[in-house]
Each structure stands twice: as C-alpha cells, then as structure tokens.
DOFIKOL-611914 format. One record per residue: y, z, x of N, C-alpha, C in turn. Coordinates in Angstrom, 1 decimal. Each point is the difference from the previous one (the first is absolute). Example, Ala and Ser with C-alpha at 12.3 -4.5 7.8 and 13.67 -1.06 7.14 Angstrom:
BEGIN
{site {-5.7 7.8 13.2} {1.2 0.0 -0.9} {1.2 0.0 0.9}},
{site {1.1 -0.7 -0.4} {1.1 0.0 0.9} {1.1 0.8 -0.8}},
END
This chain:
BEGIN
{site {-3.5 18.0 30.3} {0.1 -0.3 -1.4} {1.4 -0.6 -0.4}},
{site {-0.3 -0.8 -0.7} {1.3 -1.1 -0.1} {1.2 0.6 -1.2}},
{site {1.0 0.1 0.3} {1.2 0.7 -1.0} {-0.1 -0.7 -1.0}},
{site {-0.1 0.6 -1.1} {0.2 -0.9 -1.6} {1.4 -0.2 0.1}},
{site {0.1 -1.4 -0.5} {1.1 -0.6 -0.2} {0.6 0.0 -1.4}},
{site {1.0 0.3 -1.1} {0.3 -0.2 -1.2} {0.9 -1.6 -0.1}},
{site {-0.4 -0.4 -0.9} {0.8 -1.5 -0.2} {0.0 -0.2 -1.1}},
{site {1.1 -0.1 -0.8} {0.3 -0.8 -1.5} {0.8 -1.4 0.1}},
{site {-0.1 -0.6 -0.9} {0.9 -1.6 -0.4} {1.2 0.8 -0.7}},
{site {0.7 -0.5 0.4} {1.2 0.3 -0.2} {1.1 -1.6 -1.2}},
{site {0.6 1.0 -1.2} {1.0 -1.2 -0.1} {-0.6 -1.7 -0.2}},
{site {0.6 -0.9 0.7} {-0.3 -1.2 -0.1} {-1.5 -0.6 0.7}},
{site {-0.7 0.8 0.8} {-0.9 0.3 0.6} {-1.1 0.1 -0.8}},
{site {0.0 0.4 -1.3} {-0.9 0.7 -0.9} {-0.9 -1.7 -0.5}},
{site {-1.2 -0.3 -0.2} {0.0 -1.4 -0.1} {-0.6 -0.5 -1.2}},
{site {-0.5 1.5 -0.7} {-0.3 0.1 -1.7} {0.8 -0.7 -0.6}},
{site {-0.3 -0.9 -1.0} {1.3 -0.6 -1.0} {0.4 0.9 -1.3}},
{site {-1.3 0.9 -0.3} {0.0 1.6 -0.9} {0.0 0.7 1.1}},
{site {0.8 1.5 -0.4} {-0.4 1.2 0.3} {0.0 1.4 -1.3}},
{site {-0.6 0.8 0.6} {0.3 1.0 -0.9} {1.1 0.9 0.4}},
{site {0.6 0.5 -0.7} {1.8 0.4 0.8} {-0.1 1.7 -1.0}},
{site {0.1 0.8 1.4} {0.2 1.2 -0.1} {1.7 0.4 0.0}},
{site {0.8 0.7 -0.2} {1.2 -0.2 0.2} {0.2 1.3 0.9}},
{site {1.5 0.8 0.3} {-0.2 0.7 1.3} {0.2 1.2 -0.3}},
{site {-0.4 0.3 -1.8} {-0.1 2.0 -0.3} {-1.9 -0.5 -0.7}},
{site {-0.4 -1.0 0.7} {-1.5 0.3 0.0} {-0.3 -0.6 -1.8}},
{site {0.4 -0.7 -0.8} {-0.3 -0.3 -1.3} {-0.2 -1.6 0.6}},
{site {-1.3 -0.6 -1.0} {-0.7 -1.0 -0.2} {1.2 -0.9 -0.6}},
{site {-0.2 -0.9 0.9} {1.6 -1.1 -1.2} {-1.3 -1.4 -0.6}},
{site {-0.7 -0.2 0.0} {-1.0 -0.8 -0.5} {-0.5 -1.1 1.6}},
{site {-0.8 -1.0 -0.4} {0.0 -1.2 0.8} {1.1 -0.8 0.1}},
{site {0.7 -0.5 0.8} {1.3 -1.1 0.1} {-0.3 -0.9 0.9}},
{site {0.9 -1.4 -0.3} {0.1 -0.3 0.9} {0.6 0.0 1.6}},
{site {-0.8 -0.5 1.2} {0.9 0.1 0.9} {1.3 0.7 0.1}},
{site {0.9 -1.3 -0.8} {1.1 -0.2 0.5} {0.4 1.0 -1.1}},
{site {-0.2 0.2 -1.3} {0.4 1.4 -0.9} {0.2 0.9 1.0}},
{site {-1.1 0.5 0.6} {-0.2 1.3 0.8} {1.1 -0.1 1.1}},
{site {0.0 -0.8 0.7} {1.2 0.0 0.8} {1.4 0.3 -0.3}},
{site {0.2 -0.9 -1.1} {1.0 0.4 -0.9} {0.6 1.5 -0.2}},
{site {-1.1 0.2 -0.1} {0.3 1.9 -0.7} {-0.5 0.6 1.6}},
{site {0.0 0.0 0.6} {-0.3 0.1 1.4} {1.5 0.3 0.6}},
{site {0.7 -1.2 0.1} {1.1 -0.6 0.4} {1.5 1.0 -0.8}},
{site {-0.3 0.1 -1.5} {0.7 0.3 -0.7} {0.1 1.8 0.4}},
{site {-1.1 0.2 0.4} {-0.2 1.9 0.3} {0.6 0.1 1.4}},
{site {0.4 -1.2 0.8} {0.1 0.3 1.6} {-0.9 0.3 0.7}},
{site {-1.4 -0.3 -0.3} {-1.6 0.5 0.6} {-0.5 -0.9 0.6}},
{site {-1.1 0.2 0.3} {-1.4 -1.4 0.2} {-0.7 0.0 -1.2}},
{site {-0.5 -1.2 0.5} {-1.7 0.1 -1.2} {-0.8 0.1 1.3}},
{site {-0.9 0.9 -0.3} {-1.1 0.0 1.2} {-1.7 0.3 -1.1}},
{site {-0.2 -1.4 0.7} {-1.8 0.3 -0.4} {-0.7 0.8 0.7}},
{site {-0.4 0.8 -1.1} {-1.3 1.7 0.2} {-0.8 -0.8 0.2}},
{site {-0.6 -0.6 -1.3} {-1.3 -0.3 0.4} {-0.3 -1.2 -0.9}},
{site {-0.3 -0.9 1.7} {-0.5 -1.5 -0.3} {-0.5 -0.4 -0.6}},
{site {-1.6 0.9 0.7} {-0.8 -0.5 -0.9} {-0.4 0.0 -1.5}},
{site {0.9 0.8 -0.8} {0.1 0.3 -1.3} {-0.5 -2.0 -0.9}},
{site {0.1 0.1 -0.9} {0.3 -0.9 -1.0} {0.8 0.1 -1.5}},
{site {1.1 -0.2 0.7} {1.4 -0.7 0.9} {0.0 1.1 0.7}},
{site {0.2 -0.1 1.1} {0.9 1.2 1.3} {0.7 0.9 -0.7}},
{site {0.1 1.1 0.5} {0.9 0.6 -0.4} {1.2 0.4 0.8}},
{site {1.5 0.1 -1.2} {0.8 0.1 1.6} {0.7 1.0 -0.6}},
{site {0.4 0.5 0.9} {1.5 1.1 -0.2} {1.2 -0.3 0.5}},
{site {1.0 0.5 -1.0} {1.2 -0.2 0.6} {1.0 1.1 0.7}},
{site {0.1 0.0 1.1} {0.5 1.1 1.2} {0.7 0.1 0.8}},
{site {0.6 0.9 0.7} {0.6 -0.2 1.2} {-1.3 -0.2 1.1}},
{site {0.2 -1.2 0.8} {-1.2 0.1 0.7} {-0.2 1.1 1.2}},
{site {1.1 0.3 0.7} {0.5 1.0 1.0} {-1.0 1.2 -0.8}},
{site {0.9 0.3 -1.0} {-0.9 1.8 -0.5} {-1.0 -0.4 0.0}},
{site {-0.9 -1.1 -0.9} {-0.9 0.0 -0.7} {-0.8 0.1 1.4}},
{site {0.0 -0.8 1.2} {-1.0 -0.6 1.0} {0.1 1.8 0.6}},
{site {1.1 0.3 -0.1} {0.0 1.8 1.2} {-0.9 0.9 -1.3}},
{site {-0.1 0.0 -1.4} {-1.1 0.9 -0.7} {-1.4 -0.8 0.2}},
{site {-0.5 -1.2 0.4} {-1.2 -0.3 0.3} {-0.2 0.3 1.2}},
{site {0.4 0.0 1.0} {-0.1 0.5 1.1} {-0.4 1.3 0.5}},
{site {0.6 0.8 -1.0} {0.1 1.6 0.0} {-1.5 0.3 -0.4}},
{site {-0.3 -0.7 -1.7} {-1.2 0.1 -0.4} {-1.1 -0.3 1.0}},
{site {0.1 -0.8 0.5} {-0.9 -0.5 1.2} {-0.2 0.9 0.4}},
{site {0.9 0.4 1.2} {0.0 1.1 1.1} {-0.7 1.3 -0.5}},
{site {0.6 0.5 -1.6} {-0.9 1.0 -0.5} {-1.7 0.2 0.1}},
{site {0.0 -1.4 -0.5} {-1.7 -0.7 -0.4} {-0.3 -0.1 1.2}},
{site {0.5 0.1 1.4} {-1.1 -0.1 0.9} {0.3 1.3 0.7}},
{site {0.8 1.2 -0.1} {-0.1 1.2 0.5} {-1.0 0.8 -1.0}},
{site {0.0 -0.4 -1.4} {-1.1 0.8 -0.8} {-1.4 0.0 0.7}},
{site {-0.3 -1.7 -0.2} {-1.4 -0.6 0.7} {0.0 0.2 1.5}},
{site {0.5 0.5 1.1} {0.3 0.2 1.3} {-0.9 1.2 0.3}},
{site {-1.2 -0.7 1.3} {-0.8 0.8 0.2} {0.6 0.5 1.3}},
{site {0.1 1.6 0.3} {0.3 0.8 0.6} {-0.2 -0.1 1.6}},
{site {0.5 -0.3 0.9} {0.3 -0.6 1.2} {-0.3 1.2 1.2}},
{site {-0.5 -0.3 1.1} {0.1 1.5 1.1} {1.0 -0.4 1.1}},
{site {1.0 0.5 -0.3} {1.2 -0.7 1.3} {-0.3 0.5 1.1}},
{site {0.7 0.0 1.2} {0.4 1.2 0.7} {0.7 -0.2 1.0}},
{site {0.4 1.4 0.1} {1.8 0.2 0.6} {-0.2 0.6 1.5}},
{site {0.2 -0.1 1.1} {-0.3 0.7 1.3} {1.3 1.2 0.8}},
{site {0.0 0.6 0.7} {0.5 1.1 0.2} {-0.4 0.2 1.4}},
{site {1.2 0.5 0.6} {-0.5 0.6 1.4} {0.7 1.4 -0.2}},
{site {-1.0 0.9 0.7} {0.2 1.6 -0.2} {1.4 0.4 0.2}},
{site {0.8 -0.9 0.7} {1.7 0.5 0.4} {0.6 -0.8 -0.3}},
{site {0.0 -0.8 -1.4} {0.9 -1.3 -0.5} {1.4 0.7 -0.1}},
{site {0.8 -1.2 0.0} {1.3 0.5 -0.2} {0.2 0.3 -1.6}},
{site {1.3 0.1 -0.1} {0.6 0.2 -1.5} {0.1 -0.8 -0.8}},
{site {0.3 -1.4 0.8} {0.8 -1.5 -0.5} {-1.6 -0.4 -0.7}},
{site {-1.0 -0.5 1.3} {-1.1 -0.6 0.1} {-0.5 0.8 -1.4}},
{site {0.0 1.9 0.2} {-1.0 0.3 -1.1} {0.4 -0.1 -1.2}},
{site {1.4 -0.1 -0.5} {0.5 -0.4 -1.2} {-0.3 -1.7 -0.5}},
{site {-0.2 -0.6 1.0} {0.4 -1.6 -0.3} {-2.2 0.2 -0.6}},
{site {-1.1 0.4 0.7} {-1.3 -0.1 -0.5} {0.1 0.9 -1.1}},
{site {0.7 1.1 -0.3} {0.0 0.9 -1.1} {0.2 -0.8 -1.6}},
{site {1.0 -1.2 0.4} {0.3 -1.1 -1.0} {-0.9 -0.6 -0.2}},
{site {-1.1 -0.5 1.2} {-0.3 -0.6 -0.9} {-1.4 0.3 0.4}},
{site {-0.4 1.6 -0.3} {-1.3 0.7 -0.6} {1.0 0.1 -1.6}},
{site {0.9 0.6 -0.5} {0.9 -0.7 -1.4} {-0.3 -0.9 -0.9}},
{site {0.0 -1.1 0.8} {-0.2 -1.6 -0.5} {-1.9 0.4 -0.5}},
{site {-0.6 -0.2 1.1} {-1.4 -0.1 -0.3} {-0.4 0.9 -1.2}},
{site {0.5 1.4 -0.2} {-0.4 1.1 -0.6} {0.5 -0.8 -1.8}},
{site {1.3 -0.3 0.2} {1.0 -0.7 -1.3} {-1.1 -0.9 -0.2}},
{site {-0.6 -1.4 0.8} {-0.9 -0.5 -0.6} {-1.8 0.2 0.0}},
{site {-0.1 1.4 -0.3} {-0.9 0.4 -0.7} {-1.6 -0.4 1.1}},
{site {0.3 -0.1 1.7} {-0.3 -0.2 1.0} {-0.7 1.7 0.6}},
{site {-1.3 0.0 0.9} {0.1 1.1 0.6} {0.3 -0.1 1.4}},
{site {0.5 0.6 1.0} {0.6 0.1 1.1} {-1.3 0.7 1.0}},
{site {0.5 -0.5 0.4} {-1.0 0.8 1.7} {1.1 -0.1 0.8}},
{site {0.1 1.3 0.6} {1.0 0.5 0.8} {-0.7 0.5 1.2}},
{site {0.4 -0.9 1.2} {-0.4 0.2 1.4} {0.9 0.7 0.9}},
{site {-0.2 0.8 0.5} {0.6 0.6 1.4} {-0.6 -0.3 1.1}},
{site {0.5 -0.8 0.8} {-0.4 -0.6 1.2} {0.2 0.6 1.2}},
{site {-1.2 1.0 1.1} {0.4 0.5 0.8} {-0.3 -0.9 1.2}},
{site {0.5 0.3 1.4} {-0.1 -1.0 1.2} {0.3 1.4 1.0}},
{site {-0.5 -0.6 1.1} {-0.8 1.0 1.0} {0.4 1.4 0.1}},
{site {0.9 1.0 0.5} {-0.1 1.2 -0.5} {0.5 0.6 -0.6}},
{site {0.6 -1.2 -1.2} {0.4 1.0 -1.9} {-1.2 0.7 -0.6}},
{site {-1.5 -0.7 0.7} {-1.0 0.6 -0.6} {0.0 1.8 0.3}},
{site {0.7 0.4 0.8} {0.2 1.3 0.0} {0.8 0.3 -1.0}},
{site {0.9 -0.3 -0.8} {0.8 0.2 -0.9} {-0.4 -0.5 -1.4}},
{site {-1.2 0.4 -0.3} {-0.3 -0.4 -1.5} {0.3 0.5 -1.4}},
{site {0.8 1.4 0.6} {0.4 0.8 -1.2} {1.5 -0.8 -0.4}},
{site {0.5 -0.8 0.8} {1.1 -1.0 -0.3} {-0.5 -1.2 -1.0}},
{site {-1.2 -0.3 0.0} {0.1 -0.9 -1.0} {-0.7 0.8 -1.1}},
{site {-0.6 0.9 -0.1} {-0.4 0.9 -1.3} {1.3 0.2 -0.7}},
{site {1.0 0.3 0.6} {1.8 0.6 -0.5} {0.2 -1.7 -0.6}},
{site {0.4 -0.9 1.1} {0.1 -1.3 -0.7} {-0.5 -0.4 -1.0}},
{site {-1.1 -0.1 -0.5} {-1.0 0.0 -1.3} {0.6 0.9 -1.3}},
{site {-0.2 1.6 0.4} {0.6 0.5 -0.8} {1.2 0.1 -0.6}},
{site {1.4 -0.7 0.8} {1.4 -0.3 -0.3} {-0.6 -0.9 -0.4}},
{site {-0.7 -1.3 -0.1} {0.1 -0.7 -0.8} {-0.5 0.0 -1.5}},
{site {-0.8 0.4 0.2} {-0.8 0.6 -1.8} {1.3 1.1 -0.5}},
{site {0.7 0.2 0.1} {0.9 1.0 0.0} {1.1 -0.7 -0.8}},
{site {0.1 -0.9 0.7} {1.3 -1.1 -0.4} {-0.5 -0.7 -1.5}},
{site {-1.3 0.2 -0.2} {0.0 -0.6 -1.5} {-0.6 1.0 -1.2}},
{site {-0.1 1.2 0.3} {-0.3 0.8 -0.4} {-1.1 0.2 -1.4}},
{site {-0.3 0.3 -1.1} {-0.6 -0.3 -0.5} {0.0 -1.8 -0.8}},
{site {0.5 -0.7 0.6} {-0.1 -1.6 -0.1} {-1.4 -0.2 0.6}},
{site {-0.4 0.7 1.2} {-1.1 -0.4 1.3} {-1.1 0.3 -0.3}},
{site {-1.0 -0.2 -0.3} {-1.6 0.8 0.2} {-0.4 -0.3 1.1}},
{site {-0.9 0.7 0.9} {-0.5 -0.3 1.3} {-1.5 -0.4 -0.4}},
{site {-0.3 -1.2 0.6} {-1.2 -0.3 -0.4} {-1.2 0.4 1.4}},
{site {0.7 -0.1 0.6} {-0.7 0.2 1.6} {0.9 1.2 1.0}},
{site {-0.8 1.0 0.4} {1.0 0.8 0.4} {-0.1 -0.5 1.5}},
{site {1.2 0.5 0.8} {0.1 0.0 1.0} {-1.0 -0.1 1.2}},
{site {-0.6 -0.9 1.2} {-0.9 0.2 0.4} {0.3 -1.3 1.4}},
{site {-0.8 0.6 1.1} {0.3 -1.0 1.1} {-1.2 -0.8 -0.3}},
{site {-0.1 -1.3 0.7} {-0.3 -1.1 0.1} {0.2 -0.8 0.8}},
{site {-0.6 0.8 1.7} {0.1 -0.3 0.6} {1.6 0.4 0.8}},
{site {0.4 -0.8 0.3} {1.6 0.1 0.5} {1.1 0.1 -1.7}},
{site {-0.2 -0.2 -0.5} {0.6 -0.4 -1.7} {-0.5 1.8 -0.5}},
{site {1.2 0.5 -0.6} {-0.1 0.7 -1.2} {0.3 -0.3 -1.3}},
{site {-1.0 -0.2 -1.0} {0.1 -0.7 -0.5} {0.2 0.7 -2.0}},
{site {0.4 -0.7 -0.7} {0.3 1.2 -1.0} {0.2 -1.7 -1.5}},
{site {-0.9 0.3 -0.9} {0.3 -1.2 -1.1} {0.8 0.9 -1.3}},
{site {1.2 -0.5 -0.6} {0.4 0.2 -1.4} {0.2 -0.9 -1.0}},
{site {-0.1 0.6 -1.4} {0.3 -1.1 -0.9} {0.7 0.5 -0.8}},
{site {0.9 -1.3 -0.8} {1.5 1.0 -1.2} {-1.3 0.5 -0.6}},
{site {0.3 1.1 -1.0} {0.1 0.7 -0.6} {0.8 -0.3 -1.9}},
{site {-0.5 0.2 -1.2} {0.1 -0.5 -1.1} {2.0 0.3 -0.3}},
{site {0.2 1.3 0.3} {1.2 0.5 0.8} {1.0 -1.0 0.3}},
{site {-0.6 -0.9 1.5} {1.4 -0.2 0.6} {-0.4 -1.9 -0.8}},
{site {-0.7 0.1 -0.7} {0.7 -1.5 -1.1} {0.3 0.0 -0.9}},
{site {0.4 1.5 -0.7} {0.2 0.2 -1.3} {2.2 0.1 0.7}},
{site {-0.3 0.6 1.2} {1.5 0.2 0.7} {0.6 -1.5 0.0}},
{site {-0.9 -1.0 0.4} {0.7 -1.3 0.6} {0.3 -0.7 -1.2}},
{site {-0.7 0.1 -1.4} {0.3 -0.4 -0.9} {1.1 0.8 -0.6}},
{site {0.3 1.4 0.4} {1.4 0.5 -0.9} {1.4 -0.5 1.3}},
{site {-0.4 -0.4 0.9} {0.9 -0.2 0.8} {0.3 -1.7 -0.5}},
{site {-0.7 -0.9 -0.4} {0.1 -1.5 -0.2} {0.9 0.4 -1.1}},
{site {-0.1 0.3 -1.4} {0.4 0.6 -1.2} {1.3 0.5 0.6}},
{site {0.6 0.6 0.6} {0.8 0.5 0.3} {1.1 -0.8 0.6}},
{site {-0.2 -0.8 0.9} {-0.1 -1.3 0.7} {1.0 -1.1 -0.9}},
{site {-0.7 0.1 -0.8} {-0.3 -0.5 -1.3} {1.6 0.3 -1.0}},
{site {-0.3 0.8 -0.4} {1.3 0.4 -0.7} {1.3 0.9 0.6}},
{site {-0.5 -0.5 1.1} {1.7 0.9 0.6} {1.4 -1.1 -0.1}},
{site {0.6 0.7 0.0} {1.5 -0.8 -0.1} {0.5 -0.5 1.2}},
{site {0.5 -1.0 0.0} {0.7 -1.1 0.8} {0.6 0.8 0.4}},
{site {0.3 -0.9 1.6} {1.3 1.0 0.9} {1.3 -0.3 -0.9}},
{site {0.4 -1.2 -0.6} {1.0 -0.3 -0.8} {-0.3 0.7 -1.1}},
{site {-0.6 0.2 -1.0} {0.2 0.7 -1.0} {0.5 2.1 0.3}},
{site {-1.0 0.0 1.4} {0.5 1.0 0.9} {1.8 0.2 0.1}},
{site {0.3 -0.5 0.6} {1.3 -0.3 0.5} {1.3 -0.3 -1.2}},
{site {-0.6 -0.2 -1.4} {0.8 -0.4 -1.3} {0.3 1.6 -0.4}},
{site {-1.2 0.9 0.1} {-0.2 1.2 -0.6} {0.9 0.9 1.1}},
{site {-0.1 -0.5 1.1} {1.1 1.1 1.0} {2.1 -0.6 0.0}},
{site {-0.3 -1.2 -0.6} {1.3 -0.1 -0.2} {0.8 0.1 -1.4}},
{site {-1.3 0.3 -0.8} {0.2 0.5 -1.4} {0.3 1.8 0.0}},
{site {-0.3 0.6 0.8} {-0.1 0.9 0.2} {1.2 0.6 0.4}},
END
C-alpha cells in the first residue's frame, strides 16, 4: 500500500490570482488578492499555504509552514491508527534465550502491543530441549508477566508441533497507559528549563 503523501503550494507557488485568506489565530480575513495575501503573509513572518485548491477561490492560510505541515502529519498518523485494522505479529524465543536477545524481542512485543497488533509468541525447541518444556511454559509466563494487566491472552499456551505456542493482545488498559504517557511526554519540562530551576534554586 502506497504511503499517502501531503503536499500544499506554498507562497509564490500558489497559482490562484484570488484566494480566500485565513490568518494564523484561525479568523477569515475575506477573499484577497494573491499578492495582498502574501503581503500579510510576509508582514506576520509566515507562509501562505493553500488548504484547499479546489475551493472557489482556494483557500489559503497564513503559517508557519514547519508547525503547520508537523500538525497535519500528526492528524494523519492519528486517522490511520484510529482506522488501523489489528495485525498478528510474532516474536520467536528459544527456551534458554539470553538476557540481551530476551529484552531486545520483549521491545518489540512493546511496539506491536503500543500499536494495537496481536502477538504470537513462539518458543522454539530443537532436538533435546524437547525434554525441557516446562522452560518454555516459565518463558511464556515471564512474559505475560512483564505486561501485566496491559496483556489479555487470547490463546493459551500449547505445542505445535516443535513450537510452543501462546497468542496476546493489548488490552483497553495498556492504550489508555500509552496515551497518558504521550500527554506526559508532552508537557514535561525541558532539560534547560530543568537546569534554570536548579540554578535558581
């Protein structure tokens, strides 16, 4: 599936000789000319950027293009995690992984779970670990463990063959968490505003 692209005219680029001109706290300034709009464009330190073309006259706004193009972007990305149909990854495991290996798939069972993905989690045995199967029942279980009520288990634990096999999915829980951690994210204070308050101190 091909990445949606966003693209506006920009500035001198714009090829309407009217536009309709939004200004940059969101109030209607009427229809202007082009070069009006630029004008007041120019005068604020912004762009003019045409929303929308197809309008009669286009309509344009006046902005920073930088902010404006990173909140359409954002919106996007929203509008296609809302509409985002639910994915079955999966992560593999051998009954005696190390520490490094099991933290580095533990991220990104994380990742999948954050985007609203279910996981199938394999434990892979090879010729006589199959005597040691209560090692990957323990492996399974530290792992549901690690996300704790974030995890529902949709499939419980079961061989398949050489493969012990076990499916989870987030939980209402661990997206209500990712969104107070974004939020959070979000309004924390700069290391420099950090660092003003410890030498005010």
């Amino acid at each position: 599936m091909a990445r949606q692209k966003l693209y506006w005219r920009l500035n001198e680029r714009i090829n309407a000789p009217m536009v309709r001109v939004i200004d940059e706290n969101g109030k209607q300034i009427g229809v202007l000319k082009k070069e009006e709009a630029l004008a007041k464009a120019k005068k604020a330190g912004m762009d003019l950027i045409e929303i929308a073309p197809k309008a009669k006259p286009p309509v344009a706004k006046i902005a920073d293009f930088g902010k404006f193009k990173y909140r359409e972007e954002k919106k996007l990305r929203a509008q296609k995690s809302k509409s985002k149909t639910p994915e079955l990854k999966e992560i593999r495991f051998s009954p005696f992984i190390g520490d490094a290996d099991y933290q580095t798939r533990l991220e990104r069972v994380k990742e999948f779970l954050s985007d609203k993905d279910k996981v199938r989690l394999v434990v892979k045995f090879k010729g006589r670990q199959m005597g040691s199967k209560q090692f990957g029942y323990s492996l399974l279980r530290k792992v549901l463990e690690e996300f704790g009520d974030k995890a529902a288990v949709d499939m419980e634990p079961k061989f398949l063959g050489r493969h012990l096999v076990m499916i989870i999915s987030p939980t209402s829980k661990g997206k209500k968490d990712k969104e107070t951690e974004d939020a959070e994210a979000k309004n924390a204070p700069s290391p420099k505003a950090i660092k003003g308050k410890q030498k005010n101190a």
